[in-house]
C-alpha positions as CSV (number, residue, x, y, z in Angstrom):
1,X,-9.3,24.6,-37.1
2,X,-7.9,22.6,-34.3
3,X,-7.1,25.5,-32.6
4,X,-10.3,27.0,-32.6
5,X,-11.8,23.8,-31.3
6,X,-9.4,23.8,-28.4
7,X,-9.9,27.5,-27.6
8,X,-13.8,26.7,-27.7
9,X,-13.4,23.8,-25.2
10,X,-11.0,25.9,-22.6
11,X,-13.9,29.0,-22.8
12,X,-16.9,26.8,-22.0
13,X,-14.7,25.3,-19.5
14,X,-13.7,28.1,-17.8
15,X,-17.3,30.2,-17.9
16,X,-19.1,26.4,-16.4
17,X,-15.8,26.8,-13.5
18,X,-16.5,30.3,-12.9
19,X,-20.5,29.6,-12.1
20,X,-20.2,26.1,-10.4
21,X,-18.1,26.1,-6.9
22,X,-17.3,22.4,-6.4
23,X,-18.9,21.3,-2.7
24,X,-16.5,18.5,-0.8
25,X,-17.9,15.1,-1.0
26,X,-16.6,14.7,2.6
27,X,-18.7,17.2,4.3
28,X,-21.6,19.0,4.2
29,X,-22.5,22.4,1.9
30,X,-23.8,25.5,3.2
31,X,-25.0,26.4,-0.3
32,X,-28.4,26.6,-1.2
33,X,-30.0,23.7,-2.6
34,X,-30.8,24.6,-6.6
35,X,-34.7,25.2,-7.2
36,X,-36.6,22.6,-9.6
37,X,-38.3,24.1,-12.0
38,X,-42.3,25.2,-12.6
39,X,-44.3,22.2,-13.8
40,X,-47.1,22.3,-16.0
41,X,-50.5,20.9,-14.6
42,X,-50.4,18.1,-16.9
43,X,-46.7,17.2,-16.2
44,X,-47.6,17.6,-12.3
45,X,-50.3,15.0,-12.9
46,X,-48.3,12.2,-15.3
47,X,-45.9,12.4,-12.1
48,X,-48.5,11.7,-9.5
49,X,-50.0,8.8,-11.4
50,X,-46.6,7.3,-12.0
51,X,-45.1,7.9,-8.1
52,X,-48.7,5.5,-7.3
53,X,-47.5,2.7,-9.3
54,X,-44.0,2.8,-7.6
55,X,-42.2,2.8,-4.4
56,X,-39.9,5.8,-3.2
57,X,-37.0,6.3,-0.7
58,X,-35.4,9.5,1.2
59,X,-31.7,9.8,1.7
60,X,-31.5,7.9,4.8
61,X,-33.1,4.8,3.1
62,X,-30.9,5.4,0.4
63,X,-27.4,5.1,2.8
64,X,-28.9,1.8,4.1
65,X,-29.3,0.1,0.9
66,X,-25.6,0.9,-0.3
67,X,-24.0,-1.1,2.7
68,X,-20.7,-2.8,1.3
69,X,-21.3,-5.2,-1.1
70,X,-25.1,-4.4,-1.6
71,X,-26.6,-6.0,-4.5
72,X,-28.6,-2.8,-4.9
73,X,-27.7,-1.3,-8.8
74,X,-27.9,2.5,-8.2
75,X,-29.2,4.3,-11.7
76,X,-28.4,8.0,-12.8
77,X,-31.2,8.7,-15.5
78,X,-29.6,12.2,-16.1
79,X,-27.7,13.0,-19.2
80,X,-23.9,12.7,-19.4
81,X,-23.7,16.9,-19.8
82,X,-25.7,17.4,-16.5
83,X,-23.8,14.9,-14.7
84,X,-20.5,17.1,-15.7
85,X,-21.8,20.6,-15.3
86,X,-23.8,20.1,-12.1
87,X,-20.9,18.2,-10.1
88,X,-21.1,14.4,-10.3
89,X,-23.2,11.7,-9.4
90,X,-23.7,9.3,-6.3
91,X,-20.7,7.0,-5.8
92,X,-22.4,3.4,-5.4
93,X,-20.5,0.0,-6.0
94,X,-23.4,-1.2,-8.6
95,X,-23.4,2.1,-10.7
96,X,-24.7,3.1,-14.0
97,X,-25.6,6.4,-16.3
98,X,-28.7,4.8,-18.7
99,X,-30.1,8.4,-19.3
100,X,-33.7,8.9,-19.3
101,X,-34.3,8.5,-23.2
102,X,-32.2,5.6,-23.4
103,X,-33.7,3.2,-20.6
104,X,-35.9,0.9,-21.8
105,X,-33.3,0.6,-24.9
106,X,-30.0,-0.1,-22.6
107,X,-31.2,-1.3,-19.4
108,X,-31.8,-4.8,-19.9
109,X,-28.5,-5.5,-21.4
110,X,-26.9,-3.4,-18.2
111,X,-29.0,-5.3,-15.7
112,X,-31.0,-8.0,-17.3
113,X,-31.6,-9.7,-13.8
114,X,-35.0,-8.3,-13.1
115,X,-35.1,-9.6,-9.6
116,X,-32.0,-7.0,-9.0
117,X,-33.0,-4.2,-6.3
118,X,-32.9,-1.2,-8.3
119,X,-32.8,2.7,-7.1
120,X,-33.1,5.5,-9.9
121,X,-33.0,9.0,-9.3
122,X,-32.2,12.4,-11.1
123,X,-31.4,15.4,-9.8
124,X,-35.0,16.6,-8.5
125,X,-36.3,13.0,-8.0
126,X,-39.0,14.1,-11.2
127,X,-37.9,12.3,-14.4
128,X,-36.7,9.6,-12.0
129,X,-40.2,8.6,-11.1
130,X,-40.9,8.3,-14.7
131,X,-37.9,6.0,-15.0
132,X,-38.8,3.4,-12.2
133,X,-42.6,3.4,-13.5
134,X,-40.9,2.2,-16.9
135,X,-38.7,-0.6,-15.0
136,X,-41.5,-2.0,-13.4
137,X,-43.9,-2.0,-17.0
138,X,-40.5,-4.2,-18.2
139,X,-41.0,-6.6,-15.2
140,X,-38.3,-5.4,-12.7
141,X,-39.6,-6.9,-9.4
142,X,-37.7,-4.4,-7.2
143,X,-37.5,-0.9,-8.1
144,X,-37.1,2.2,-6.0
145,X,-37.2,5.7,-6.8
146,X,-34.6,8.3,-4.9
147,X,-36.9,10.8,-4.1
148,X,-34.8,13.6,-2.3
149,X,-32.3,13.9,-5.8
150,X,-28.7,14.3,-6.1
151,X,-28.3,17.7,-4.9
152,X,-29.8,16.6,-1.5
153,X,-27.4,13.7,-1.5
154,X,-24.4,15.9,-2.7
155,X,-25.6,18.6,0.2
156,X,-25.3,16.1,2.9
157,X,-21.6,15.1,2.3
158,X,-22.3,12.0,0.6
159,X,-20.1,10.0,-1.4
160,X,-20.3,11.4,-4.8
161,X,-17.7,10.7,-7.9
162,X,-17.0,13.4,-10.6
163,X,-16.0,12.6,-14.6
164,X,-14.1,15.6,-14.1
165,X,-13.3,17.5,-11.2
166,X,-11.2,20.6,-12.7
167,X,-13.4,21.9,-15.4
168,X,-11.0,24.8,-16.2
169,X,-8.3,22.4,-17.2
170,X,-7.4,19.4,-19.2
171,X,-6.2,17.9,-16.1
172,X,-9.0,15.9,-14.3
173,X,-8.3,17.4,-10.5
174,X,-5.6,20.0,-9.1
175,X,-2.5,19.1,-7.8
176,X,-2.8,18.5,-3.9
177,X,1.1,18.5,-2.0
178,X,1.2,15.0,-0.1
179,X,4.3,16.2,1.8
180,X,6.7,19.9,1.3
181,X,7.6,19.5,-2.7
182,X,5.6,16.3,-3.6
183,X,2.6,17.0,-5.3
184,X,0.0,14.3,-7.2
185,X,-2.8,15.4,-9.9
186,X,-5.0,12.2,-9.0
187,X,-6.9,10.7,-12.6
188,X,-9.9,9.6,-12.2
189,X,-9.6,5.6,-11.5
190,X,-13.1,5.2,-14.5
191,X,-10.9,4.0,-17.8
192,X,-9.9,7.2,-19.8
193,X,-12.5,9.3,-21.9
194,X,-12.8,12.2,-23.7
195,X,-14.1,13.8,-20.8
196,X,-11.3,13.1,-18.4
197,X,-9.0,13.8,-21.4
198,X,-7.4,10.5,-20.7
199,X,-6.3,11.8,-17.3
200,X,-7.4,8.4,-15.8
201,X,-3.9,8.0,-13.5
202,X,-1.6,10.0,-11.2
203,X,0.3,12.9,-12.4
204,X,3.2,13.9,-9.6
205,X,5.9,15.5,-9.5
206,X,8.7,16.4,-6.9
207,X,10.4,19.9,-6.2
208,X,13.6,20.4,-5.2
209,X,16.3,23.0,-5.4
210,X,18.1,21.7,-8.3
211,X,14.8,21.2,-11.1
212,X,11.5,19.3,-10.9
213,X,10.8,15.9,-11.3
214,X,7.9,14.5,-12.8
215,X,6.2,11.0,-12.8
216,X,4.0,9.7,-15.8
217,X,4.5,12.1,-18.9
218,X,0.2,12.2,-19.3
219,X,-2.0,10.6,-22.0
220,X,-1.5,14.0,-24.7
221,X,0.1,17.1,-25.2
222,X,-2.3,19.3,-24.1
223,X,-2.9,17.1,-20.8
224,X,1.1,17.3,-20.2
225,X,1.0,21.0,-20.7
226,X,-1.6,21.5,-18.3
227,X,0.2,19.7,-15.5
228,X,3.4,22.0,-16.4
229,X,1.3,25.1,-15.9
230,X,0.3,24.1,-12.6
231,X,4.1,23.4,-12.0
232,X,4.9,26.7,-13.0
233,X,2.5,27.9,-10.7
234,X,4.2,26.5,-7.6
235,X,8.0,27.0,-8.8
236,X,10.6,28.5,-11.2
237,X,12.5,25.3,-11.0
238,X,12.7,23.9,-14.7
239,X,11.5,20.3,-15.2
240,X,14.5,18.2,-15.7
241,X,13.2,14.6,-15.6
242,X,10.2,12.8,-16.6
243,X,9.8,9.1,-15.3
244,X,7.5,6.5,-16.8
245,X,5.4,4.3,-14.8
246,X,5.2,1.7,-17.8
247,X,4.8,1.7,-22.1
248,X,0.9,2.6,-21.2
249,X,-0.6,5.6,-23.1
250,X,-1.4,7.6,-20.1
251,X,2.2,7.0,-18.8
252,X,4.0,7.6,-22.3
253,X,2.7,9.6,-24.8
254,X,2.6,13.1,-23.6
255,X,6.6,12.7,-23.6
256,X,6.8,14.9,-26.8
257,X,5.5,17.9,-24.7
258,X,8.5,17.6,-22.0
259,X,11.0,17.1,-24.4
260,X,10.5,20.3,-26.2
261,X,10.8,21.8,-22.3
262,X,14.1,20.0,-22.2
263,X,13.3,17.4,-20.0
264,X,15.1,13.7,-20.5
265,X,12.4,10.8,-20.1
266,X,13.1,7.8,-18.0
267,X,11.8,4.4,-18.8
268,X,12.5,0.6,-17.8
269,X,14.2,-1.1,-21.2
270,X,11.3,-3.5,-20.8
271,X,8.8,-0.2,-21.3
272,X,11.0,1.2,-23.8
273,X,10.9,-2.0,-26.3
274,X,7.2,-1.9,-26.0
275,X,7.0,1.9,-27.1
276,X,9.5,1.1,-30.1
277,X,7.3,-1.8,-31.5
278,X,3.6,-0.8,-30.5
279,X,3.8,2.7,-29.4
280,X,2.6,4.2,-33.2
281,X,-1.0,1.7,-32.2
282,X,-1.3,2.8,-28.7
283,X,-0.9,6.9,-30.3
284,X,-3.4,5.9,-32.7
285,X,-5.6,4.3,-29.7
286,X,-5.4,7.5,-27.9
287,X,-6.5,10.1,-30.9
288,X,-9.3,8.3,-31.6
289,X,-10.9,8.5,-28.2
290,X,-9.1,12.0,-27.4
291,X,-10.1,13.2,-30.6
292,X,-9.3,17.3,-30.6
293,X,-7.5,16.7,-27.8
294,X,-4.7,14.6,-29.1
295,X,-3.3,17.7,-31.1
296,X,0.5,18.1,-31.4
297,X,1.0,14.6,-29.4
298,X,3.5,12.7,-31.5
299,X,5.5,9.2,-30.4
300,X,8.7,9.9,-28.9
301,X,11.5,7.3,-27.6
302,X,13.1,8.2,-24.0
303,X,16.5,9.4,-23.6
304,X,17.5,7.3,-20.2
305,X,16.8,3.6,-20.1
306,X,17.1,1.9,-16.5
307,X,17.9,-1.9,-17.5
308,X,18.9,-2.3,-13.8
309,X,17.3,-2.9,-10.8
310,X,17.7,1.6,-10.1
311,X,19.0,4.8,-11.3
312,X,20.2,7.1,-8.7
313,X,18.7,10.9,-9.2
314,X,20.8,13.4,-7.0
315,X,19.1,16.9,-7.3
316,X,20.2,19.4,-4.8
317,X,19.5,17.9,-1.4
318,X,17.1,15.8,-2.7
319,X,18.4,11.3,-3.2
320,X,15.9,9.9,-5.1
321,X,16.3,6.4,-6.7
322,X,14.0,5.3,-9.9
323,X,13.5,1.8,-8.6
324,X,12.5,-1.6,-11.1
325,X,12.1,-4.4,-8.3
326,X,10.3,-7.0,-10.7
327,X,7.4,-8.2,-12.9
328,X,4.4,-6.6,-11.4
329,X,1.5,-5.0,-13.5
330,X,3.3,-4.3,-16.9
331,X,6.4,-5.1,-17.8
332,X,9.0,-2.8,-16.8
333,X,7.2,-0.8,-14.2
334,X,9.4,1.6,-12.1
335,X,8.8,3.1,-8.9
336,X,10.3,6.6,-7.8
337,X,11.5,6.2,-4.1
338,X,12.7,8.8,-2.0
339,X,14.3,7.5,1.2
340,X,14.7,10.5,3.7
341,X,11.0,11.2,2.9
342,X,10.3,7.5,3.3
343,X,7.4,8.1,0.6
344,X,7.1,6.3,-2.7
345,X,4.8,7.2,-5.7
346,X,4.8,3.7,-6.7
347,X,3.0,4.2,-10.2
348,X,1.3,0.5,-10.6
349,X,3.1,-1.7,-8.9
350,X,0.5,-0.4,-5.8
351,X,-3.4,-0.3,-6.1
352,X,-5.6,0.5,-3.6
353,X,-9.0,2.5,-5.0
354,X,-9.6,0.8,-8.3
355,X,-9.1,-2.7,-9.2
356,X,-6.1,-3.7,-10.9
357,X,-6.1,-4.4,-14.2
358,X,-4.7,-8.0,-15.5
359,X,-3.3,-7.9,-18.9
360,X,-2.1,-10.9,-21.2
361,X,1.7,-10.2,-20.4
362,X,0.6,-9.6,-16.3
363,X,2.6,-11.8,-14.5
364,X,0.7,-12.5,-11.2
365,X,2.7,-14.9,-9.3
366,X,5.8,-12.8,-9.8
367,X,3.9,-9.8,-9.4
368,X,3.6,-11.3,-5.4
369,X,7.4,-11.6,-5.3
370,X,8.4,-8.4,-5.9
371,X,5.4,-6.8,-4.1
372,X,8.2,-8.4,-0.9
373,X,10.4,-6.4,-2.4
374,X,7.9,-3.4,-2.3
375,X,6.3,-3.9,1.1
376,X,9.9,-3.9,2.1
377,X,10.6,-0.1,1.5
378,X,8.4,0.5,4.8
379,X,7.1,3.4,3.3
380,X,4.8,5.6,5.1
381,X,3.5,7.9,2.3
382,X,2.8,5.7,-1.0
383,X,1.0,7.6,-4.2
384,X,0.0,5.1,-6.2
385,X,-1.0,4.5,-9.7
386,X,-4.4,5.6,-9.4
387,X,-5.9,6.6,-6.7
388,X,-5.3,9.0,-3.8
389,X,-2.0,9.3,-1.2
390,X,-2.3,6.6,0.9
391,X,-0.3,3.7,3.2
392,X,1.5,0.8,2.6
393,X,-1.1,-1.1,4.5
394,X,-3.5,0.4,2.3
395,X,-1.7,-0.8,-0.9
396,X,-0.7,-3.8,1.0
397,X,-4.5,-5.0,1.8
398,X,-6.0,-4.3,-2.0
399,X,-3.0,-5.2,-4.5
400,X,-1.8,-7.8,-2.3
401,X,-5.1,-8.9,-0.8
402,X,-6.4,-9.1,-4.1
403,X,-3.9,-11.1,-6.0
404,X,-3.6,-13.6,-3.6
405,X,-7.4,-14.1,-3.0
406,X,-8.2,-14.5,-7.0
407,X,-5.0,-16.8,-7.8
408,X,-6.5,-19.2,-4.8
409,X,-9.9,-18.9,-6.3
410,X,-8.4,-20.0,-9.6
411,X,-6.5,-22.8,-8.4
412,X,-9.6,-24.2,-6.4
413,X,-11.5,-24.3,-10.1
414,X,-8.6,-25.5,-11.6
415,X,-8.1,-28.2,-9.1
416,X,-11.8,-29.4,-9.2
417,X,-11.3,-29.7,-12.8
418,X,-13.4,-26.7,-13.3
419,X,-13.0,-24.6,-17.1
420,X,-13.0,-20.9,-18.0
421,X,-16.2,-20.4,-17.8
422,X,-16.3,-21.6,-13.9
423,X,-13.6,-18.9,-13.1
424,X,-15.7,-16.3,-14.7
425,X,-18.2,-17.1,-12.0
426,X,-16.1,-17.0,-9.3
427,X,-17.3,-14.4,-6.4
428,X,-15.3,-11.6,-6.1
429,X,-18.0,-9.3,-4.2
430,X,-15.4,-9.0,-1.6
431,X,-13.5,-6.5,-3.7
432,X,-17.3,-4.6,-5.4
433,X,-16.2,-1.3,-3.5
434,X,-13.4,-1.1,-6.0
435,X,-13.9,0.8,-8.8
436,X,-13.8,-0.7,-12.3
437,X,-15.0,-3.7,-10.6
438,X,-17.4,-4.4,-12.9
439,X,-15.1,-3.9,-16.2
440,X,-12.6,-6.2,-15.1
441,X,-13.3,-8.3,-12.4
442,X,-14.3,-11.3,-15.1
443,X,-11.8,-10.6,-17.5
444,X,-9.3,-10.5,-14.5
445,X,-10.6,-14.0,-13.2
446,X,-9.9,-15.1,-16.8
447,X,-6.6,-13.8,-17.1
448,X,-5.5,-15.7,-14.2
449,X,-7.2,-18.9,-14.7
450,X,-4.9,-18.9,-18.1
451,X,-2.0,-18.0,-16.4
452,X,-2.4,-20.4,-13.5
453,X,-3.9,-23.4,-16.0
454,X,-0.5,-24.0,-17.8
């Protein structure tokens, strides 16, 4: 039965990738726009009562109001399947997906501000006029509707975000080569989901004449054998070595998968305690979000344990070192540095396009000393946890920049005799661009006002 699931989902996937060319979000597409559909005379006329009663915007107007750190909440009224087949949705700071049906249900709770500026739009700007008509009957004071419509936004090179960016694979986007033989999958930096098939970090991996090596074993099986078949597709070299970025379920627990390929897996003893004594909950975590897609992933332990501060990896003419330099993000995080190439894929020691997540056993202040250690590699090419190939000023200016401005934030409540809930309020607008802003930035302030109170 499982099998016939899985077969089901690759051949939908693969007819909706044959029909739907993905357009850049960095430049414009010469495709035609798609056409909206006939409307009936009485659907014509709800629409031009309703667009009366509220106030719309073009695309230009749109670009305006989404300035950094804009207060402006951008809404996506379509449903979660026509956000996936038809090629994303607009990348805003203040973003949501309340579909249609569901808005006057969901919205308060999302936004219950009603002095918020609010944009809505579709992908025709049609149901979208509905929607803001409803927002101001519930007493939203500043609503807008998008008239132009996501393809129009898509078709002028705007920022747009996908849930899934390879729909003929379980991976969430293709490998792209950062240098000759170092390739990243980049996950998508939204928390993992059945859609992204838990693909929600970097998948790399490193060529040389002596074997492949690959960094983070994937979230599942299946997502682990997809990465190998676009490995196969680039070399003959077998895949010798898997490293672990941490004990985290999109690091670990594809593992099973490269073992039966003969492949050893690498983790920190830090990483490795945590997959001994929890790693059976974190499985469980995973299947029941992944759901079909968990099938054949089973717990495994690695075969190399690093309880130093590196382990050398000599493959041909290739001198990598699996680096630990300190408490950073999760206990035992390692690194992968390869010196002549002066590039690191950092795994998450290094942020830069999400914000980083704070967890109980995150260690903030010591996560700033051995980010002294990290700047100090003078990289020039850095893949990091999540997020695409970048810079270590990049990394430097977000992981860094934000550490340092929440644990001064915190001490200022702290030393004003201010509580928990005063750190929750703390602004962190400077950091909105992020994503996951909005799903951690409070629990993050929290986390450090603990850490920091004691």
């Amino acid at each position: 039965m499982r099998h016939l699931i899985l077969s089901c989902i690759l051949m939908s996937m693969l007819i909706v990738a044959a029909g739907a060319a993905e357009i850049s979000p960095d430049r414009k597409s010469a495709e035609p726009l798609p056409v909206a559909p006939e409307l009936s005379a009485g659907t014509s006329k709800l629409l031009e009562q309703a667009g009366k009663r509220v106030s719309s915007i073009n695309t230009a107007e749109l670009q305006a109001l989404l300035r950094p750190q804009s207060p402006t909440v951008v809404i996506d009224v379509r449903n979660e399947d026509e956000i996936n087949l038809n090629g994303g949705y607009i990348r805003a700071e203040n973003f949501f997906n309340i579909p249609r049906g569901n808005l006057e249900f969901e919205m308060e709770t999302q936004v219950p501000d009603k002095s918020t500026p609010v944009v809505v739009y579709d992908d025709f700007g049609r149901r979208s006029v509905l929607a803001a008509d409803s927002l101001v009957k519930l007493g939203y004071k500043n609503v807008k509707n998008y008239a132009d419509g996501y393809y129009k936004w898509k078709q002028a090179g705007l920022p747009v975000k996908y849930k899934d960016k390879a729909l003929n694979s379980f991976l969430y986007s293709e490998p792209v080569e950062v240098i000759p033989g170092v390739w990243t999958s980049i996950g998508e930096t939204a928390p993992g989901s059945y859609e992204n098939s838990g693909h929600n970090n970097n998948l790399s991996f490193v060529i040389t004449d002596d074997g492949v090596v690959v960094m983070n074993s994937g979230d599942n099986y299946l997502l682990a054998q997809s990465l190998h078949e676009e490995i196969k597709k680039r070399t003959r070299q077998p895949v010798k070595y898997v490293v672990l970025e941490n004990s985290q379920g999109h690091a670990m627990l594809g593992s099973n998968y490269w073992k039966e390929q003969g492949a050893k897996i690498i983790a920190h003893a830090e990483a490795a305690k945590i997959i001994e004594e929890h790693g059976e909950g974190i499985l469980q975590s995973m299947k029941r979000r992944a759901r079909d897609k968990a099938f054949k992933t089973e717990l495994v332990m690695p075969d190399i344990i690093v309880s130093g501060e590196s382990y050398s990896l000599k493959m041909g003419s290739w001198n990598m070192q699996v680096i630990y330099q300190g408490k950073s993000h999760s206990p035992g995080d390692l690194s992968l540095w390869i010196p002549e190439k002066k590039l690191v894929i950092s795994g998450d020691v290094a942020f830069h396009e999400r914000m980083p997540p704070l967890f109980e056993d995150t260690d903030t202040a010591a996560w700033l000393e051995t980010w002294k250690k990290f700047e100090a590699l003078d990289a020039v090419y850095v893949i990091p946890g999540h997020g695409g190939p970048t810079n270590m000023q990049e990394v430097t200016s977000v992981t860094k920049g934000y550490l340092t401005f929440l644990r001064e934030k915190v001490a200022e409540v702290i030393k004003h005799g201010g509580s928990l809930a005063d750190a929750y309020k703390i602004d962190q607008r400077p950091f909105a661009y992020l994503d996951t802003y909005h799903e951690l930035h409070t629990r993050n302030a929290g986390m450090v006002f603990r850490e920091m109170e004691f």
